[in-house]
C-alpha positions in Angstrom: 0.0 0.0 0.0 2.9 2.5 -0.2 2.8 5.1 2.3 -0.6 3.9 3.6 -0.9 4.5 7.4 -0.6 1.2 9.2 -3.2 0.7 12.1 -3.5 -1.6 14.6 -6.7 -2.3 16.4 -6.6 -3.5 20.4 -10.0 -4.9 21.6 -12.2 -6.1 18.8 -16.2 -5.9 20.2 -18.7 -4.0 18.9 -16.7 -1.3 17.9 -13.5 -2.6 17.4 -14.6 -4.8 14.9 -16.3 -1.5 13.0 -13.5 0.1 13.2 -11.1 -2.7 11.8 -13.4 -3.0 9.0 -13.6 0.6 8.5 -9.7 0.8 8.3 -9.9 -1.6 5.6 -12.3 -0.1 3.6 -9.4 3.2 3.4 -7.4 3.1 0.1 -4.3 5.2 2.6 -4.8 3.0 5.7 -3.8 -0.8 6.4 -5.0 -2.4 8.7 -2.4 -4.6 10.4 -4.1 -7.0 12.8 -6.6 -7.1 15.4 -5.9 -8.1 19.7 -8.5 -9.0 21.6 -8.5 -11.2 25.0 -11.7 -13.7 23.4 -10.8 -16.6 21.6 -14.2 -17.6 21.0 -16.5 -16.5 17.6 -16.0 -13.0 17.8 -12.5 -13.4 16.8 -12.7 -16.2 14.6 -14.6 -13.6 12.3 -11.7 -11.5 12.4 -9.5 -14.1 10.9 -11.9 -15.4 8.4 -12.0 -11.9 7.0 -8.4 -12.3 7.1 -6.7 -10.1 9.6 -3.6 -11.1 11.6 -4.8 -11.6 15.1 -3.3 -10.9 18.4 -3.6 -11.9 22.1 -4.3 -9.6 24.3 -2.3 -11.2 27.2 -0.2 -14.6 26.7 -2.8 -16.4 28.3 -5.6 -15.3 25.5 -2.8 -16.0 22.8 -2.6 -19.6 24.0 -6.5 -19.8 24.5 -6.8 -18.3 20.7 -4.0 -21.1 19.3 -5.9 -24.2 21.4 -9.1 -23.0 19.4 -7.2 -22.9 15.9 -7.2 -19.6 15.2 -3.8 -19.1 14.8 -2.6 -16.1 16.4 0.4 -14.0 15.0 1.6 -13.1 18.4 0.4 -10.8 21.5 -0.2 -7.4 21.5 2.8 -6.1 21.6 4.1 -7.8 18.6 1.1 -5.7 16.6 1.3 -2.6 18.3 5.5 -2.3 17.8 4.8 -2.1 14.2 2.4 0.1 13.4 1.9 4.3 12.8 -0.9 4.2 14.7 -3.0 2.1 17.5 -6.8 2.6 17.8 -7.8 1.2 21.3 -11.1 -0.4 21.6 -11.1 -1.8 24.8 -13.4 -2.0 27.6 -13.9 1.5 29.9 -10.8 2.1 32.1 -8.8 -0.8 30.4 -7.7 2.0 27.6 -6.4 3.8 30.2 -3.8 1.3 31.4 -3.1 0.6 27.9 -2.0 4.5 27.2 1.1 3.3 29.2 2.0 0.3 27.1 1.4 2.8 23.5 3.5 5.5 25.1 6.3 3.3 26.5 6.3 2.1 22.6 6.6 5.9 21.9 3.2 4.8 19.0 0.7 7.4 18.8 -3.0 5.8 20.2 -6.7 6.6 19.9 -9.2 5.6 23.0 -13.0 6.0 23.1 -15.1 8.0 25.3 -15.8 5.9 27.5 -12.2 7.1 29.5 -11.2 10.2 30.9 -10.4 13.3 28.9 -7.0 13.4 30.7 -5.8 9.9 29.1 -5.4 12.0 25.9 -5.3 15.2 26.7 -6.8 16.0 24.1 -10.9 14.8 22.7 -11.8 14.9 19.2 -14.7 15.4 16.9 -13.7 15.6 13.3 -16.0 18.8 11.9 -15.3 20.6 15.0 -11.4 20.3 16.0 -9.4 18.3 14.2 -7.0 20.6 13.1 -5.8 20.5 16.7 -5.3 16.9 16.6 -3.1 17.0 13.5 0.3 15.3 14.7 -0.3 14.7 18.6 0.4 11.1 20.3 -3.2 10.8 21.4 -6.6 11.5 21.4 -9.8 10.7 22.8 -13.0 10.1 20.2 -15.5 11.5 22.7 -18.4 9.0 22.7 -21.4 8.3 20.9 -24.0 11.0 22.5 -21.3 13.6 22.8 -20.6 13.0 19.2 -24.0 13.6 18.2 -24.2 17.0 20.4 -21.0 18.5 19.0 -22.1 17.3 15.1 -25.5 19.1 15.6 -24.0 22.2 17.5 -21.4 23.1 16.0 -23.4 23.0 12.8 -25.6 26.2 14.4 -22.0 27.4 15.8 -21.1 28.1 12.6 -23.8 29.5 11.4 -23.9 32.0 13.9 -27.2 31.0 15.6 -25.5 29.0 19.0 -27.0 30.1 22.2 -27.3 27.8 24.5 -28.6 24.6 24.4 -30.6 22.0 26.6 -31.2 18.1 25.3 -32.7 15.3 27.0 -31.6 12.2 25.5 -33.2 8.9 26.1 -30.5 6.9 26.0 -31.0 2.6 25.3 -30.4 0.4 28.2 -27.2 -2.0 26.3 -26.0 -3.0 23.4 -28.0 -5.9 21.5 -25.8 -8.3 21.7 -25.8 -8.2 25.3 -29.2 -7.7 26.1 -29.4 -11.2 27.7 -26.6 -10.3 30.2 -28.4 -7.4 31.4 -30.4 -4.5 31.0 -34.0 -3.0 32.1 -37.6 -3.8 31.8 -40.5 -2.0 32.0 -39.3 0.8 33.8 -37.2 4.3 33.0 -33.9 5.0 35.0 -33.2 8.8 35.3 -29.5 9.5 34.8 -29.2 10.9 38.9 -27.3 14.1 38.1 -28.0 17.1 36.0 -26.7 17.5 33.6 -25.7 14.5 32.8 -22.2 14.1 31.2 -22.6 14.6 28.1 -22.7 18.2 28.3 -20.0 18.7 30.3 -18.2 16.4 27.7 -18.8 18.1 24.5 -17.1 21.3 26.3 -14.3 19.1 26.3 -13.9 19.4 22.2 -15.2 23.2 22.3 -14.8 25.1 25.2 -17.8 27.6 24.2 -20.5 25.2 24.1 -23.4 26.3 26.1 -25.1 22.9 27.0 -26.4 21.7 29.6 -27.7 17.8 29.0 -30.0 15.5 31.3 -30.4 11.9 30.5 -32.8 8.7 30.8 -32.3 5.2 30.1 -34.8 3.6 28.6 -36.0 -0.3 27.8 -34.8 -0.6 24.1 -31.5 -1.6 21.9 -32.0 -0.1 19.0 -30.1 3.3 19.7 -30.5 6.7 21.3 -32.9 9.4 20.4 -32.6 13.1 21.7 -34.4 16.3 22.0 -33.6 19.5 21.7 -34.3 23.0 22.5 -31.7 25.9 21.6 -32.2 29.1 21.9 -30.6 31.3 19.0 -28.6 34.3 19.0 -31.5 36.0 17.0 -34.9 34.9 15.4 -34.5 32.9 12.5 -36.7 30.8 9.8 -36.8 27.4 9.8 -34.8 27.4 6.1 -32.3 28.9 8.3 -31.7 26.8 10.6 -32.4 23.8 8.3 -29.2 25.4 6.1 -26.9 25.1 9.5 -27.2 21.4 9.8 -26.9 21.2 5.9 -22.9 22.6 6.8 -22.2 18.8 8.0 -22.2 16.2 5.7 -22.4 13.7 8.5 -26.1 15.1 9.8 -28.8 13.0 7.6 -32.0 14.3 6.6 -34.7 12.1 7.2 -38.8 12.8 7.3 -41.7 11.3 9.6 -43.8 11.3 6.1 -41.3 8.7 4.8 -42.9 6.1 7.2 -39.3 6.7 9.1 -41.7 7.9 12.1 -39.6 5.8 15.1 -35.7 4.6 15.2 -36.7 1.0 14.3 -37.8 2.0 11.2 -34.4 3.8 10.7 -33.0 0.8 11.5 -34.3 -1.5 9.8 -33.7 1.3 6.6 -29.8 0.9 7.2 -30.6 -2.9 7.1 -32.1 -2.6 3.7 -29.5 -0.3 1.6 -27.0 -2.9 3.0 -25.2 -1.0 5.8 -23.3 -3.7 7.6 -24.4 -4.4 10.7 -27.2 -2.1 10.1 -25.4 0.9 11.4 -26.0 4.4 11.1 -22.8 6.5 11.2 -24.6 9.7 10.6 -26.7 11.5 12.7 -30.5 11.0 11.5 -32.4 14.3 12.1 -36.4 14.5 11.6 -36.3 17.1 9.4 -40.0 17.7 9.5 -40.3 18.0 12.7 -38.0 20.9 13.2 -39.6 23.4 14.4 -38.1 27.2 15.2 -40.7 29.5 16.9 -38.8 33.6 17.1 -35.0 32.7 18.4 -35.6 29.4 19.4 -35.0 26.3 17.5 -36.8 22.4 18.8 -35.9 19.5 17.1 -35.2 15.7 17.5 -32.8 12.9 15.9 -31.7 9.6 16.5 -28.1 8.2 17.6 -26.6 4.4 16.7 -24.3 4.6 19.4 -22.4 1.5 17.4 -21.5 3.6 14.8 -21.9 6.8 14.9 -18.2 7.2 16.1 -16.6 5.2 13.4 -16.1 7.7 10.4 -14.6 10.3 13.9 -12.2 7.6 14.7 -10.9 7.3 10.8 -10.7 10.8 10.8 -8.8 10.9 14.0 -6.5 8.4 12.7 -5.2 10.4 9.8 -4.9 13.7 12.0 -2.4 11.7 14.5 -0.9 10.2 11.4 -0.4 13.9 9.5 -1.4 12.3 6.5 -4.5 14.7 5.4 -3.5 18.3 7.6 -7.0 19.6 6.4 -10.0 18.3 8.0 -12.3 18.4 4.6 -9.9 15.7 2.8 -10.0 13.1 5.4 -14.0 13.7 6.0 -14.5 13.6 2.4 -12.7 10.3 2.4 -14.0 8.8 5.1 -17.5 9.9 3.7 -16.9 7.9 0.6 -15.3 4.9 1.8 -18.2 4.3 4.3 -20.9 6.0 1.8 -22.1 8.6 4.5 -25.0 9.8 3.3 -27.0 13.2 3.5 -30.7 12.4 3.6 -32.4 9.1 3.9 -34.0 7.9 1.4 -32.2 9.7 -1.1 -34.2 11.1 -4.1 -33.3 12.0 -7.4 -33.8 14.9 -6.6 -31.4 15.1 -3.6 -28.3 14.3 -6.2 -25.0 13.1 -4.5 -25.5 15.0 -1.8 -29.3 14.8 -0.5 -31.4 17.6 2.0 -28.9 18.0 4.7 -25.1 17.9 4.4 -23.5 20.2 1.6 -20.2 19.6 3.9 -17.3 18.8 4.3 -16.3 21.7 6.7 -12.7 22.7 7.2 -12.8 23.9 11.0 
């Protein structure tokens, strides 16, 4: 691959495994091997899609090599090699694992779930990744937080951010562990207000005015949030419709579609052949937006699987220095992935669709 950037991917679960597929689908990235401490199905898919595993500890190594899977080594042996590491570990295990990729002196990604201070530094791609261009680390903020900085900083730059207040209702675990776990027929307030998203997104842009409060509610399918912002002035709806439209990662989608509930999203991805279903972009009722003098209320839906996949691609090339500006790795990672703008998409829409005429160069 020439000069491609060579990644290495440490924990592969649900989104590891997004991510190492997502590195693959880059024509500047190669994706070097996967580590992971299972040596059970999960990672037997890795190797019969062909990447080089790793154990994540000798005794996972071993456990991988009685199951016939062949490991190429332990972790170590993959991270020594590569540009850079994407860690995809458990909460709080990325954490200890900074130490390992900065002994190795490789530059590392974690995921939100740790602290802001393991990286120093957190990172959404449309809103800061020119500072992220050439440091050891970052953090990809997580999937809510994602959404809130997308959607924001979309009316940041239009000039119409006040402050903002979301309540997102947040689902209870992922799928695939919904028999581990999980609630039932109830609704568990987040106990603190606001809840840490908010306080989060600050961590990517200081000047955010937002102030989040959270529930968690009896469903896997994804996240939805609400959202009232008041404006720096009264503004039309076309207005504020034209904000969102500066991201190319914010997707149009309408209630009159029959896409009235995040199942029917859902099962939308399924059909135009996302894998896994997923839905990196941020799906926003369009018709439902409503903006009443300086105050905008509207609602979207969050796949908290995916949504920080095309961030963490981006955030490989900024540590990597291999695209400086933000709009050449966004517009690549938009067409590897095949990020779209509105859902369905029309003929009408063109290449492009309702919302998203980005990429933005922040």
């Amino acid at each position: 691959m020439g000069n491609a950037v060579r990644v290495a991917v440490n924990g592969y679960g649900v989104i590891g495994k997004r991510v190492a597929d997502a590195v693959a689908a880059q024509s500047d990235m190669e994706l070097l091997g996967v580590a992971d401490v299972a040596g059970d199905w999960r990672v037997a898919i890795a190797r019969q899609k062909g990447y080089a595993l790793f154990g994540a500890t000798p005794d996972a190594t071993e456990r991988m090599a009685r199951n016939g899977l062949a490991p190429a080594g332990v972790v170590d042996d993959l991270v020594g090699v590569c540009d850079v590491v994407v860690d995809c570990t458990p909460k709080g295990v990325g954490a200890s694992n900074a130490e390992r990729y900065r002994r190795l002196g490789v530059p590392f990604i974690v995921q939100g779930g740790e602290k802001h201070s393991v990286a120093g530094h957190s990172f959404s791609a449309e809103s800061n990744y020119a500072s992220a261009v050439g440091r050891d680390a970052t953090r990809v903020v997580s999937c809510n937080t994602t959404s809130v900085v997308r959607t924001l900083s979309a009316l940041k730059r239009a000039g119409l951010l006040g402050q903002a207040r979301g309540t997102l209702l947040r689902r209870a675990t992922d799928p695939w562990e919904s028999h581990l776990g999980g609630i039932m027929n109830t609704l568990v307030p987040e106990p603190s207000i606001p809840s840490h998203q908010g306080p989060d997104a600050r961590t990517v842009d200081p000047d955010l005015d937002v102030i989040t409060m959270a529930v968690k509610v009896p469903q896997t399918l994804g996240h939805m949030h609400y959202w009232s912002v008041r404006l720096t002035r009264a503004a039309s709806r076309e207005e504020v419709l034209d904000a969102f439209r500066s991201s190319s990662r914010i997707a149009s989608i309408r209630g009159a579609d029959g896409l009235g509930a995040i199942n029917t999203v859902k099962e939308l991805m399924l059909d135009i052949g996302r894998p896994h279903g997923d839905l990196y972009e941020v799906a926003l009722w369009a018709d439902m937006l409503t903006v009443e003098g300086d105050e905008a209320f509207y609602a979207y839906m969050v796949d908290n699987q995916a949504i920080v996949i095309p961030e963490t691609i981006d955030a490989i090339r900024a540590l990597a220095g291999t695209a400086p500006a933000a709009a050449a790795s966004i517009a690549a990672t938009n067409t590897a992935l095949g990020i779209r703008t509105a859902f369905p998409e029309r003929p009408s829409d063109g290449a492009t669709g309702e919302i998203g005429t980005g990429p933005i160069d922040p």
